[in-house]
Steps between C-alpha positions, in 0.01 A plus 500: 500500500645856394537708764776553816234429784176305562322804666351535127345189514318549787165424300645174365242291358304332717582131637810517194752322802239256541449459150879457458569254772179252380649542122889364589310207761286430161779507302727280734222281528454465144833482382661241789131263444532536107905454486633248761128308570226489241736603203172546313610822263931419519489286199695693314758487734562134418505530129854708470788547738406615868812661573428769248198595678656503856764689367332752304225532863801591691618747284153678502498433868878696540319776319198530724784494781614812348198703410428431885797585685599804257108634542562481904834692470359763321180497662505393840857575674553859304249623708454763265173717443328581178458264149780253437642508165820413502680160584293206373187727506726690204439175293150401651207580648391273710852270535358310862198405334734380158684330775192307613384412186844354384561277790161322441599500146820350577313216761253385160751476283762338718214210503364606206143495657224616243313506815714763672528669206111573472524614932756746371315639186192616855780600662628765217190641466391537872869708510409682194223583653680616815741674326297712242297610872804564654594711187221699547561578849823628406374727187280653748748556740822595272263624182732565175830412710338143525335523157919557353620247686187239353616637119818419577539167676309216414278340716604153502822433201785680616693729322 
């Protein structure tokens, strides 16, 4: 989320921590049942070699890593004030969220779960979702200063 502070935020949509926590138990749910248990959707996972998939999962996984820890330098220990646009929020809008959605990328295709893959297609949008509100918040707090920095830096392919 753009922005040096949470005070912001304070009108954060409503339940979205909830929301958050039952979408990564879903997912886990979903993607340990469907990949190490039921293997209903992995099929594809047997038809080529698995260490491909594992391999290229852990990559996306080391990225996620990244978006995460650079978005909590820049966010959360500057303890800065005011719209964050430089560091990773320079290449990205919303780099925790691109975070998120890359590690549960990384998780399906480790296993390959078509499954997991569908979880994290909800997931996207219910951050989408989050993010174009937070967005909005932040246009109505920072107007055009908010509405350069959106021009300039894509929301979730980084620059």
């Amino acid at each position: 989320m753009p922005g040096y502070s949470h005070d912001h935020l304070t009108g954060e949509m409503s339940g979205s921590h909830r929301y958050q926590m039952i979408l990564m138990i879903v997912f886990l749910v979903v993607w340990i049942l469907d990949s190490f248990l039921l293997r209903v959707t992995t099929f594809l996972w047997n038809l080529t070699f698995f260490w491909i998939f594992i391999g290229l999962g852990a990559v996306v996984i080391v990225v996620a890593a990244y978006f995460m820890n650079a978005s909590h330098k820049d966010l959360l220990d500057a303890h800065r004030e005011g719209l964050a646009t430089t560091g990773i929020f320079g290449r990205v809008r919303h780099p925790m969220y691109l975070g998120t959605h890359l590690f549960y990328l990384g998780l399906a295709i480790a296993t390959f779960s078509l499954a997991s893959i569908g979880v994290w297609l909800i997931i996207f949008a219910f951050y989408n979702t989050l993010a174009n509100y937070e967005e909005k918040k932040l246009e109505e707090r920072f107007g055009d200063e908010f509405l350069k920095y959106k021009k300039n830096v894509r929301k979730w392919i980084p620059t």
